[in-house]
C-alpha positions, 0 to 999 in steps of 0.5 A, spaced: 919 550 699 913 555 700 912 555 707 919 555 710 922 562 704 925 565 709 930 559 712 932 558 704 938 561 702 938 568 699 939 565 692 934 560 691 928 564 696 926 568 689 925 561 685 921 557 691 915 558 688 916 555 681 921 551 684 915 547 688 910 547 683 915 544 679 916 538 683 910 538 684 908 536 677 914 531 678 910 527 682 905 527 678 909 525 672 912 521 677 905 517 679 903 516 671 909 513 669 908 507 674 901 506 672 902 506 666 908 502 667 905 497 671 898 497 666 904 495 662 904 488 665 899 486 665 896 489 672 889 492 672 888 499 672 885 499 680 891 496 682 896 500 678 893 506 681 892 503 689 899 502 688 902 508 684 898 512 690 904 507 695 909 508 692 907 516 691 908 516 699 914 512 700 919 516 695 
């Protein structure tokens, strides 16, 4: 959303920037909950991040 402003439509390009730091502490949010959830079961913490970082990717 930060680099492709002018293709956005007319009512959402003001609010690109917000918009796109938003989503990005989704992810982030996103990343701990599923090591979080993972620890939860029993999964170590390296594992947990190693695959948090996966599924980050994937999604």
């Amino acid at each position: 959303m930060r680099w492709g402003g002018s293709k956005l439509p007319a009512k959402i390009a003001p609010w690109a920037g917000r918009i796109a730091d938003f989503l990005e502490a989704t992810g982030v949010w996103t990343h701990a909950a599923i090591v979080s959830g993972l620890m939860q079961l029993g999964i170590p913490y390296d594992i947990a991040e190693y695959t948090a970082t996966w599924v980050d990717l994937f999604l």
